[in-house]
C-alpha positions as CSV (number, residue, x, y, z in Angstrom):
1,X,120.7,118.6,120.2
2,X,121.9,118.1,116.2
3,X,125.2,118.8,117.4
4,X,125.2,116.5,120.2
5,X,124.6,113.6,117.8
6,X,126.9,114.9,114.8
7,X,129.7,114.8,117.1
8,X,129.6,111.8,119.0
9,X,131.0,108.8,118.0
10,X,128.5,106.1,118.8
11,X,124.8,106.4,119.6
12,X,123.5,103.2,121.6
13,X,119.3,102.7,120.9
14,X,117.5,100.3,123.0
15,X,115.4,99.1,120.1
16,X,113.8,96.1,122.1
17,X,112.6,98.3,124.6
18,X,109.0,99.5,125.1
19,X,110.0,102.0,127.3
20,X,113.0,103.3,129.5
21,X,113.4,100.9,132.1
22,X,113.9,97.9,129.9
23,X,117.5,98.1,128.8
24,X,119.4,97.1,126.3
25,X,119.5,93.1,126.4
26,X,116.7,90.9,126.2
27,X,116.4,86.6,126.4
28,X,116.8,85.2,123.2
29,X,117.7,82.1,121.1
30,X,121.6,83.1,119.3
31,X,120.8,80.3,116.8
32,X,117.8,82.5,115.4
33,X,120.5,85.5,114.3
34,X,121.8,83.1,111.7
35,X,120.0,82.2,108.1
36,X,118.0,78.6,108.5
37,X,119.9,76.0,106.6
38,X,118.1,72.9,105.0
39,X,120.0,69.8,103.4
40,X,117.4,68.2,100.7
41,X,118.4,64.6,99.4
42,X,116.3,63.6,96.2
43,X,117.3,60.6,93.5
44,X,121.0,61.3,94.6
45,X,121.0,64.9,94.1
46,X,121.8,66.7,97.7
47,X,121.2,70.2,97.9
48,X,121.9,73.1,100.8
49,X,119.5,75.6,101.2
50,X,119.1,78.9,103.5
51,X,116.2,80.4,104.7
52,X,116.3,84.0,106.1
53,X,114.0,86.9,107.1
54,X,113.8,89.3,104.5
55,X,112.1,91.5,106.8
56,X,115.0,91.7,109.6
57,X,115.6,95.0,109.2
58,X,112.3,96.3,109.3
59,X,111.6,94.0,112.6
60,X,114.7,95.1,114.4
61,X,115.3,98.6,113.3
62,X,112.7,100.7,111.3
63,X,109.8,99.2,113.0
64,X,110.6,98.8,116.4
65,X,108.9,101.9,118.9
66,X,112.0,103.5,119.5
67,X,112.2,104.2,115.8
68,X,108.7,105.3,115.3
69,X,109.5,108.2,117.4
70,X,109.6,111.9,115.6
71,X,112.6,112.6,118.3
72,X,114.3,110.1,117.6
73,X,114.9,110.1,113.2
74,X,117.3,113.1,113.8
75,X,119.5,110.6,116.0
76,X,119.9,108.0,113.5
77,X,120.7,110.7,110.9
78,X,123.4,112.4,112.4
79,X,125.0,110.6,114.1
80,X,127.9,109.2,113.0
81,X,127.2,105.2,114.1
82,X,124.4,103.3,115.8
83,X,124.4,100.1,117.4
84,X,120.8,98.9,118.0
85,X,120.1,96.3,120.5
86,X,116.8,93.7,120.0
87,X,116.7,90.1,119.8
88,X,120.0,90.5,118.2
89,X,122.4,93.3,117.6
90,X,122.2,95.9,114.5
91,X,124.9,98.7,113.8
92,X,124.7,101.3,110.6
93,X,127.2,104.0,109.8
94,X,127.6,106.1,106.8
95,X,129.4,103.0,105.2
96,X,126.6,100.0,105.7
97,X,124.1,98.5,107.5
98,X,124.7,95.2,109.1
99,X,123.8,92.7,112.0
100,X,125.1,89.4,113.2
101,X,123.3,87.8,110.9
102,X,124.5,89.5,108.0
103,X,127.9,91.2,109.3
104,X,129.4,91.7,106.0
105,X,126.1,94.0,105.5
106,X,122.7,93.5,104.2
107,X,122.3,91.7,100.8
108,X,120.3,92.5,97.9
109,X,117.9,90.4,99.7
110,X,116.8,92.6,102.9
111,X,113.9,94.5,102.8
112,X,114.7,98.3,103.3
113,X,111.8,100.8,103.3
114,X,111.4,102.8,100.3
115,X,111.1,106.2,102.1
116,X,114.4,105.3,104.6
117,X,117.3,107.2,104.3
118,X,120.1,105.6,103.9
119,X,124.2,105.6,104.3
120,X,124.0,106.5,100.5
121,X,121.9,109.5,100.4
122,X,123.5,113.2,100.3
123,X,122.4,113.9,103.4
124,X,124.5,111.5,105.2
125,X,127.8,110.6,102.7
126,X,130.5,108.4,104.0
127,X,132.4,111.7,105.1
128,X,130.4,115.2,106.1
129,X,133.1,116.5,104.1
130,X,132.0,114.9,100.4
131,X,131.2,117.2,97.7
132,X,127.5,116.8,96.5
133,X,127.4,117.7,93.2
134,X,123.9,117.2,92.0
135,X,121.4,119.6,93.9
136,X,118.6,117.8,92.7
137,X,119.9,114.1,94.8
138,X,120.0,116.6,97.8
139,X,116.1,118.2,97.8
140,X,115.6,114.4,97.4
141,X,117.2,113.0,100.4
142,X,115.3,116.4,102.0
143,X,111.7,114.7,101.2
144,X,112.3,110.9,102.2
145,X,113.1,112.7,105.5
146,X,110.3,114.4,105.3
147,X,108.5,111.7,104.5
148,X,109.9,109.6,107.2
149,X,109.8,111.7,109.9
150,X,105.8,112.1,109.3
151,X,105.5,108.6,109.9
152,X,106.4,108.9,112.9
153,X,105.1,110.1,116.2
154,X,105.3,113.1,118.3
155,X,104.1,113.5,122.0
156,X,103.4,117.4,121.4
157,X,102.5,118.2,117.5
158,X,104.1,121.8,118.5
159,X,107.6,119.8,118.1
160,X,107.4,119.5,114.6
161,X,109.3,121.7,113.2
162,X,111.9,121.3,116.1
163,X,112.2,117.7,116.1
164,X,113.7,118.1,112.7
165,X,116.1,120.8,113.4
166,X,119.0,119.2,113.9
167,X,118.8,117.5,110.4
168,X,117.2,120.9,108.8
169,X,120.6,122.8,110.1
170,X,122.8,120.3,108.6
171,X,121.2,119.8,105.3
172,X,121.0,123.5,105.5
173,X,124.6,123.8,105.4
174,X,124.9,121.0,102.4
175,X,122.5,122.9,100.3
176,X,123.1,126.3,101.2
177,X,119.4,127.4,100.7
178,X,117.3,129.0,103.2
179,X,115.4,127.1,105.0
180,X,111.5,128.0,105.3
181,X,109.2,126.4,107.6
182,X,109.8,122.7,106.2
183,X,110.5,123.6,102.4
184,X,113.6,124.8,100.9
185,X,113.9,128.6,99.1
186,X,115.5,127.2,95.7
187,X,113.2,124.3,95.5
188,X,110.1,126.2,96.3
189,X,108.0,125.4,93.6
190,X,108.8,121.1,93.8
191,X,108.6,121.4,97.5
192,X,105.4,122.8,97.4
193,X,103.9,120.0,96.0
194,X,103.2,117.3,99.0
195,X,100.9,115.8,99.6
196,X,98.7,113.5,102.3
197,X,98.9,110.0,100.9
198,X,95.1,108.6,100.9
199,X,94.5,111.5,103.4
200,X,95.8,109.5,106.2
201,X,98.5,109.3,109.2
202,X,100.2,106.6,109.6
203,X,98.1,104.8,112.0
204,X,95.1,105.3,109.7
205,X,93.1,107.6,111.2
206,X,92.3,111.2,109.1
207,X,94.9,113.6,108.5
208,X,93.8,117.3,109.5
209,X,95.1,120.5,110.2
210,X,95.9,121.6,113.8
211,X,94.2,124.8,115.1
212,X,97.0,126.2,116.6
213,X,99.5,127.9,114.4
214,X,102.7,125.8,114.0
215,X,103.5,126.3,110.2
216,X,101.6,127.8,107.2
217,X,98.8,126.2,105.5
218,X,101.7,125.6,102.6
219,X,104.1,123.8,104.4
220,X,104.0,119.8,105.5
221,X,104.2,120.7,108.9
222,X,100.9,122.6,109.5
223,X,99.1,118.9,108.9
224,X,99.1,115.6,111.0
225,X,99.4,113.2,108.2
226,X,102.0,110.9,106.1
227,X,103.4,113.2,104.0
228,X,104.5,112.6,100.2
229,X,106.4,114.4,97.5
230,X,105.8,113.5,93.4
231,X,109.3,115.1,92.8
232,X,111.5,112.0,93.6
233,X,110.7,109.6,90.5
234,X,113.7,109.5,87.9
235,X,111.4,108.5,84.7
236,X,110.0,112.0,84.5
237,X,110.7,115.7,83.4
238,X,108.8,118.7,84.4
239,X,107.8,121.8,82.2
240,X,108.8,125.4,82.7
241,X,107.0,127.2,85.9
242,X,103.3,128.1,86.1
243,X,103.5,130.0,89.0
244,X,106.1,132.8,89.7
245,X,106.9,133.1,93.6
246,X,107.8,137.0,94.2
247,X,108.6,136.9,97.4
248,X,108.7,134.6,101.0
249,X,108.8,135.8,104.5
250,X,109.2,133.5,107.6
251,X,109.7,134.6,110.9
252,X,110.7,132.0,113.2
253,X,109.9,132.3,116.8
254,X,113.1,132.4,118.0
255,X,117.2,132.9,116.5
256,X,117.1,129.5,115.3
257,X,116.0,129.5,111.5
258,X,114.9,125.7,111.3
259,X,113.1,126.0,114.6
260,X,109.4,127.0,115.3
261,X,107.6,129.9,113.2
262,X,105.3,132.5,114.8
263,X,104.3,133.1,111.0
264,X,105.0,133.4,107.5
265,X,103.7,133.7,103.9
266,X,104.6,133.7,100.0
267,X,103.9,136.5,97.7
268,X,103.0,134.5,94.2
269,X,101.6,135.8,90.8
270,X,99.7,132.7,88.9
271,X,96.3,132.2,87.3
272,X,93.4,131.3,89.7
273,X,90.9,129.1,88.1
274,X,87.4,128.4,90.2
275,X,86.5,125.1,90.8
276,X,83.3,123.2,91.5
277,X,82.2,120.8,94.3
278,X,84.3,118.1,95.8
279,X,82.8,114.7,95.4
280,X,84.5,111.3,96.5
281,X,86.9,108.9,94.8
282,X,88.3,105.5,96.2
283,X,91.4,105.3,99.2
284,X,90.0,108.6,100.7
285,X,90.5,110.7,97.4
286,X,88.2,113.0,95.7
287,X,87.8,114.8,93.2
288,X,86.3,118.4,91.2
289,X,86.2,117.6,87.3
290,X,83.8,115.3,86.3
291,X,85.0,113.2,83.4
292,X,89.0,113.8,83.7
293,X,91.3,111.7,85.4
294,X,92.1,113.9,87.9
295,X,92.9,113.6,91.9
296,X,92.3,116.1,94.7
297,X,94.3,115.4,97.9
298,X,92.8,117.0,100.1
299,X,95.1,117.7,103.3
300,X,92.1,117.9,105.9
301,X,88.5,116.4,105.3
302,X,87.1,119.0,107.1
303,X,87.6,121.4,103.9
304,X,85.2,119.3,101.7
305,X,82.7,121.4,102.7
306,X,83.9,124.4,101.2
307,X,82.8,125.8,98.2
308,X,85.0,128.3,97.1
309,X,88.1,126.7,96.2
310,X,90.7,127.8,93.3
311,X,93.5,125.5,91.6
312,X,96.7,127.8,91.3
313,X,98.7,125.7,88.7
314,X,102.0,125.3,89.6
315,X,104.1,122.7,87.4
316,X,103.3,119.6,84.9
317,X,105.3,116.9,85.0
318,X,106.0,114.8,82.0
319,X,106.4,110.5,82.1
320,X,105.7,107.6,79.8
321,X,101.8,107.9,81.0
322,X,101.4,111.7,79.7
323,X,101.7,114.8,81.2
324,X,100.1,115.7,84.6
325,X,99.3,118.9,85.9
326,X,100.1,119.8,89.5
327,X,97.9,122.5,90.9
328,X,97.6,123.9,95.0
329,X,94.2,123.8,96.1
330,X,93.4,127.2,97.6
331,X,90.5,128.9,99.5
332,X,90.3,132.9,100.4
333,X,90.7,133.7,103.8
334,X,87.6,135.7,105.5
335,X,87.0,139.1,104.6
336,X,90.1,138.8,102.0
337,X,90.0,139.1,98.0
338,X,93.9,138.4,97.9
339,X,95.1,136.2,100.6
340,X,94.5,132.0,101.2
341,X,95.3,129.3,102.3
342,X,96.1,126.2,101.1
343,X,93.5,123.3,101.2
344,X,95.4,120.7,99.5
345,X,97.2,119.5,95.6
346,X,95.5,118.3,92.4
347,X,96.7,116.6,89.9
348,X,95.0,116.5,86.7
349,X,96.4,113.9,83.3
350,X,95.7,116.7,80.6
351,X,95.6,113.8,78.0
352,X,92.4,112.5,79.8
353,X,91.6,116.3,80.6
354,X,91.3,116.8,76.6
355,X,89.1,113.4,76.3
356,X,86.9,115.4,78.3
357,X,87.2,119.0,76.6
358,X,88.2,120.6,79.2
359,X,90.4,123.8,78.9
360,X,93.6,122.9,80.8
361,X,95.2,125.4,78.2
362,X,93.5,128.3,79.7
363,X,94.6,127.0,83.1
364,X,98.5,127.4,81.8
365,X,98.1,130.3,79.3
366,X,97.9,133.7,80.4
367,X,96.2,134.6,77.0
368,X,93.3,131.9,77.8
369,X,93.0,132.6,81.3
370,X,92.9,136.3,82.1
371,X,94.2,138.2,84.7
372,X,98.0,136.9,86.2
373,X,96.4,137.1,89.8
374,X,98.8,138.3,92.6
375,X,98.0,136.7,96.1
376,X,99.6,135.8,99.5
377,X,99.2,132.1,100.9
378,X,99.4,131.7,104.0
């Protein structure tokens, strides 16, 4: 279906609708699609004033039911233009977003979600043909899709990974990377970093993992929950790599790469360090490390019972507030010494981690911490 959209020329979305028989045009008050103007007199000074709704977009667009459908994000994406018809009408192409209220295009004003993806972003420039030149703007636009799509709801939780295959094909040709199971080849070890924001989906209810196999325990797509990335922040710089990926194998269920996966699995070499108990932090975090600032997002809250769990260091990202370590949380499979799976991320400030005296060095340092373990995730 990616193609259908990509090479139309207009998509039409019945955004006031609550369902299919509804149309596309509602009753409504035209004098309401125009800011509110106010003349104020006071000791001879007269003064014009205009009231709008900062939230209009939001309200008509991102918000409405249509749009809160996983189906439907790949629409918007690719295709080419959308007009959206609520209480007023809304169009966006890879130029603007406007409405009858603001025809000229939004202003600075407008409220726009900080996870949407917009006409700007590298995954949909003004002309399919623009040259990207900045790989790192392109993993970007990758996980505020991600991140948007997970917002969003899906009828079967099998779709997952095909709901978003239309847009994983084209930003497949942008990058040129191989696509595996949600996460990009080349951006492995940032891509592997998600998390479930305050271990919640977006209607508030717990994130968990599904029993049926869609995706491996590393990728986004194995978990109902609203998925986040730490990688997109422009105020930081990350250190060299902790953990060296040897080797990824995906096998997708059927020819198409960005589809379904029957399985899959990464061959890594890092240091494994054993961690204690999980015990419970504000917003539906907890935690392992007694005295260090430190986080555990834990991707389903069925796993706080286990007791064997390993953090795998993986990168440590450096900002005006320190440096943070980001580590997978992983626990052995049954009967296994070598193979896991992924439980969730934490992130550990070393400044506060040396407040406590504990050895983050020997997490990061082969000569500290041992054996450079070799193990599959799966």
């Amino acid at each position: 279906m990616g193609k259908v959209y990509e090479y139309s020329y207009c998509n039409v979305a019945a955004t006031g609708a609550a369902e299919g028989s509804e149309g596309l045009f509602v009753d409504r008050d035209p004098s309401l699609t125009s800011p509110f103007k106010v003349d104020i007199k006071w000791k001879g000074h007269r003064q014009s004033y205009y009231f709008l709704d900062t939230g209009i977009w939001h309200s008509g667009v991102t918000k409405t039911l249509l749009n809160r459908r996983g189906w439907v994000l790949q629409e918007r994406l690719l295709s080419p233009r959308t007009l959206s018809f609520k209480q007023q009408l809304f169009w966006e192409c890879r130029e603007l977003k406007a409405c009858e209220a603001f025809p000229h295009g939004l202003g600075q004003d407008i409220d726009l979600e900080p996870d949407d993806v917009d006409e700007d972003s590298e995954l949909c420039p003004k002309s399919w043909k623009t040259e990207v030149t900045v790989p790192e703007n392109r993993y970007a636009s990758w996980a505020k899709v991600v991140q948007q799509f997970t917002v969003s709801g899906l009828t079967k939780g099998s779709d997952k990974l095909i709901a978003l295959s239309g847009v994983a094909a084209r930003m497949q040709a942008i990058l040129g990377d191989n696509y595996i199971a949600g996460l990009w080849k080349h951006n492995l070890l940032f891509d592997l970093l998600w998390y479930i924001k305050y271990g919640r989906q977006a209607d508030g209810k717990p994130s968990f993992r599904v029993d049926a196999y869609r995706a491996p325990s590393w990728s986004w797509a194995s978990v109902e929950g609203r998925v986040h990335f730490p990688c997109g922040r422009l105020d930081v710089s990350w250190g060299p790599p902790l953990l060296e990926i040897i080797g990824v194998e995906v096998n997708p269920t059927t020819n198409n790469s960005t589809g379904q996966v029957s399985n899959a699995f990464i061959l890594a070499s890092g240091n494994l360090k054993q961690m204690p108990e999980f015990y419970e932090l504000p917003e539906h975090m907890f935690d392992m490390i007694p005295g260090a600032l430190s986080a555990c997002c834990v991707d389903d809250e069925n796993d706080l019972s286990l007791v064997d769990v390993f953090a795998l260091p993986v990168r440590i990202m450096r900002g005006i507030n320190g440096e943070v370590l980001f580590c997978l949380m992983l626990t052995p499979m049954p009967s296994t010494t070598s193979n896991f799976r992924r439980v969730g991320l934490l992130t550990l400030n070393q400044n506060e981690a040396e407040v406590s005296q504990l050895d983050v060095e020997g997490w990061v340092d082969n000569s500290n911490c041992g054996v450079q373990e070799l193990i599959n995730i799966f």
